[in-house]
C-alpha positions in Angstrom: 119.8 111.2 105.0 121.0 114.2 103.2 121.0 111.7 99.7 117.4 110.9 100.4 116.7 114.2 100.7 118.2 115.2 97.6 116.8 111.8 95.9 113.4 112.9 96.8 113.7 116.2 95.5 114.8 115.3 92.4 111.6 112.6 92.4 109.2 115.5 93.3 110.5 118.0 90.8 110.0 115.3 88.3 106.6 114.3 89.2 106.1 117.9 88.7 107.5 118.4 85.4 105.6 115.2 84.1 101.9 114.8 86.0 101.4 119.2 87.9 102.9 120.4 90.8 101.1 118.4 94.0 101.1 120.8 97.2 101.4 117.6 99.3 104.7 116.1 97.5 106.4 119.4 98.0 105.3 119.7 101.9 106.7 116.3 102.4 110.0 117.0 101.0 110.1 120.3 102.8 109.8 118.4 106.3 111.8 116.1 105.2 114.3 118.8 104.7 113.8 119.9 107.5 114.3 116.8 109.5 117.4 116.3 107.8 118.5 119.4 108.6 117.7 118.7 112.1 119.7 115.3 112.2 122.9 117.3 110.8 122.4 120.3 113.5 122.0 117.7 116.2 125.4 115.8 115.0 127.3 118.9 114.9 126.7 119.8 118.8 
């Protein structure tokens, strides 16, 4: 999960670079992180 999350962040900064920053793309990643954070908390208890 944590390689998807990383994978998609370097997608959306990329996206960003080339085409504008979209609001949306970076939302998404940021639950994303957040669910991947979420995954790893739950693992560690």
């Amino acid at each position: 999960m944590a390689v998807t999350t990383f994978a998609a962040l370097v997608a959306v900064s990329a996206y960003s670079v080339v085409l504008g920053s979209n609001g949306w793309l970076w939302f998404g990643w940021i639950v994303l992180g957040l669910l991947t954070l979420g995954l790893a908390a739950s693992r560690n208890v």
